[in-house]
N, C-alpha and C positions, 0 to 999 in steps of 0.2 A: 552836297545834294540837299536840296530844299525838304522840310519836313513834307510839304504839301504832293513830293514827288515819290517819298519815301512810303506815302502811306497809297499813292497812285500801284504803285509796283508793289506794295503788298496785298492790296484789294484784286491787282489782278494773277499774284499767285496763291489765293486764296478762291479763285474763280475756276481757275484751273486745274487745280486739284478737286473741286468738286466735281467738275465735270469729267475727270480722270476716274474717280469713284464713282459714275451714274452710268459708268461702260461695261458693257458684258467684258468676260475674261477675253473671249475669242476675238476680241476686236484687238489686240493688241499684238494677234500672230499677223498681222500684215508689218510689211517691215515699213511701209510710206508712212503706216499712224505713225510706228516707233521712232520714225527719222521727226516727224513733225513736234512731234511732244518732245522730242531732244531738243529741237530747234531752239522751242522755248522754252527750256531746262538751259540751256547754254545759254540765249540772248539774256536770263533775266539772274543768273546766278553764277554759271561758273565764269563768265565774260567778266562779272564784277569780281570775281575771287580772281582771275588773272590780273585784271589790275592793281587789285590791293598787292598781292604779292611782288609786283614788279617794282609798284611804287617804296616799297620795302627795300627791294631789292639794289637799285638804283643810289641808295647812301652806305651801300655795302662797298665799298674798295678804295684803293686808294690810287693817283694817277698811273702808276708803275705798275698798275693791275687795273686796268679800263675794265677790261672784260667780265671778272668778277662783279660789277653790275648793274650786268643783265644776265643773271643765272647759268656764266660760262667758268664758276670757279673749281668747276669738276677738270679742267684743261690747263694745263702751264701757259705761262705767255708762249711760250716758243712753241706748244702746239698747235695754241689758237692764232698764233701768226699763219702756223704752217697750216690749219683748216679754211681759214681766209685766202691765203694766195694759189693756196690749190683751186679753192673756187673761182678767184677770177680771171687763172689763168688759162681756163678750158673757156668764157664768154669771148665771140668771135661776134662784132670786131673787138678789138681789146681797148681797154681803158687806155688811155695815154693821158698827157700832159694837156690843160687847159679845157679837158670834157666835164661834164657836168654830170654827176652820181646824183642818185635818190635813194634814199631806203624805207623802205615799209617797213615798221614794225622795228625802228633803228634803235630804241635802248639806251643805252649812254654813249653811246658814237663809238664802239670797239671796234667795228669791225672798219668802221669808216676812216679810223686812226690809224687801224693796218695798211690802209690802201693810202692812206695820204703818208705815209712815213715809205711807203714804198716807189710810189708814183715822183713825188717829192712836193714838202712843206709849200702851199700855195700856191700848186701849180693847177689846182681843181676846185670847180665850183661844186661843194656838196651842200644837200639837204637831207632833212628825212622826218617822220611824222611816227608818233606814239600817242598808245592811249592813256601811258602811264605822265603824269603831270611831273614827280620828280624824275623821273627820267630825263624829259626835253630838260626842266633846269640843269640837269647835269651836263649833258650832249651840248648845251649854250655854254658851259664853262670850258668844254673840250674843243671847241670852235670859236671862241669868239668873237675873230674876224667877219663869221657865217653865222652869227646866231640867229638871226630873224629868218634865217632858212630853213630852221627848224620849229616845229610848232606840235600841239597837240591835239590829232585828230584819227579816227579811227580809218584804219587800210580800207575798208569796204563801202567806203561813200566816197564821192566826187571830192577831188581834194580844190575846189573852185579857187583859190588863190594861184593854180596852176594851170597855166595853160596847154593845149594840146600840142603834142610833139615836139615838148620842151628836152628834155634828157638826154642826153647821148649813152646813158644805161642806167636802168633801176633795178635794184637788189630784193631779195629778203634774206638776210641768213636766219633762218630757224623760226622766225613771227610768223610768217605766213603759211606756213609748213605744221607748224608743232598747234596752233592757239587759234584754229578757223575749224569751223563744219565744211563739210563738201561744197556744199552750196554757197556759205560764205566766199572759203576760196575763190571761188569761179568770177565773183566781184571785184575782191582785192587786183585777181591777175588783169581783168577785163578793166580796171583801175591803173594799174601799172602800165599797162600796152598803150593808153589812152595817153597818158604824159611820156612815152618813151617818142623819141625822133626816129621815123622812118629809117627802116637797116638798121637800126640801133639794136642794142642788145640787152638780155635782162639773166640777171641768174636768179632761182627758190632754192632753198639747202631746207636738207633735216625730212623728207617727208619717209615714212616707212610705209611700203607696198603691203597688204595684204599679206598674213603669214610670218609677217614680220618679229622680230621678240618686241612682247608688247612694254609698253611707257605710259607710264601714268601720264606722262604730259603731252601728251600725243591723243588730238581731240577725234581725229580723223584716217584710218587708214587709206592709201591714196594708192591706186595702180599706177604703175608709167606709163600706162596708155589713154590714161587719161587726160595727155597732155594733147595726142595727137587725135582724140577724139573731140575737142575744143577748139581745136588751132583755127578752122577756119570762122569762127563765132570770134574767136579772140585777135583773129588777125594777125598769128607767129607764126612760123617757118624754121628749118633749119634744128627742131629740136633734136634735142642731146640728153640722155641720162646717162650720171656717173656715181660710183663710189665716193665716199667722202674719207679722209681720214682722220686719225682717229672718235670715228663715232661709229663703229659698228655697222650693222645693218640699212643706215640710213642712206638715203641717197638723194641725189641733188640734178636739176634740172638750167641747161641752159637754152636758151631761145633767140630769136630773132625776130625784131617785126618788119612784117611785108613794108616793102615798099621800095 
């Protein structure tokens, strides 16, 4: 980051805060202020601590431990195999041989590397997009073949290199779920839907309902009906919420887009 951008984004948390401090107390019992001032709590500070940390995170492991990172070294390989094919074996239609994956919020390709050692070695055109910079360099060393498929860019803007109704299914395990506000969300997936192929399929993992035991990493508590209160804005069909395992409480969403 340029010093000139550095000092842009401290000028304007420094604006904010004042203006935070010029508001009666009682302005703050509306929950719309408090989602707003989170907004921009999250866009200008924990959004960049998520990436510092991932980018961290990402020279953490070694090939024989992909998963490890992208902050899955709480799970053995054989769990986090078995949390990966449990997820994609409830998305209808199913991945097969010579389909095209995408992943939002893809990490160092762990999960992507479950599904291509299972699907089989080069039988799949994958990609995926992160906002962590060593991340995609590492997901380029776990793809080589696919590296320019991968790139660095945030889930919740137009991924413009990509054309519409490219994919035959686009994922999130856990990025989209765990590290977006409400309203974020509602972009990434309306992003997702856009690059998915008509009847294609998508799966989200990781989101905890309301009531849920709480996670520090968990920016968002999410209802399951918030899938089906969206659907016709997002153009899916066919939604499904399940258990995931071993992760407790959380639970995972799979979908279909119209068409």
């Amino acid at each position: 980051m340029t010093r000139t951008k550095r000092l842009n984004k401290a000028t304007t948390l420094i604006l904010v805060t004042l203006c935070l401090l010029s508001l009666p107390a009682y302005y703050f019992k509306s929950q719309q202020v408090k989602d707003y001032f989170y907004g921009i709590y999250f866009s200008y500070i924990k959004k960049n601590k998520i990436k510092s940390w991932f980018n961290n995170e990402a020279l953490n492991h070694h090939p024989e431990n992909l998963h490890h990172g992208s902050a899955w070294g709480y799970l053995t390989a054989e769990q986090f195999k078995e949390m990966v094919l449990d997820g994609i074996s409830k998305m209808h239609p199913q991945i097969n041989k010579h389909h095209k994956i995408f992943e939002l919020g893809v990490g160092v390709g762990a999960a992507l590397k479950v599904i291509e050692n299972h699907i089989g070695d080069d039988q799949l055109e994958m990609g995926g997009s992160d906002i962590a910079e060593n991340a995609i360099d590492q997901v380029k060393k776990a793809f080589p073949k696919q590296a320019d498929h991968f790139f660095v860019w945030d889930m919740t803007q137009k991924h413009n290199n990509i054309p519409d109704n490219y994919y035959d299914h686009v994922l999130s395990f856990g990025a989209l779920a765990m590290y977006l506000t409400k309203d974020d969300m509602k972009k990434a997936i309306k992003e997702a839907v856009r690059m998915t192929k008509p009847g294609g399929s998508l799966l989200f993992t990781h989101f905890i309902a309301p009531g849920g035991k709480s996670v520090g990493s968990i920016v968002s508590k999410i209802e399951p009906s918030f899938f089906e209160e969206n659907a016709k804005e997002w153009g899916i069909e066919d939604i499904k919420v399940y258990g995931m395992q071993h992760q407790g409480d959380r639970y995972q969403v799979t979908c279909k887009k119209q068409g």
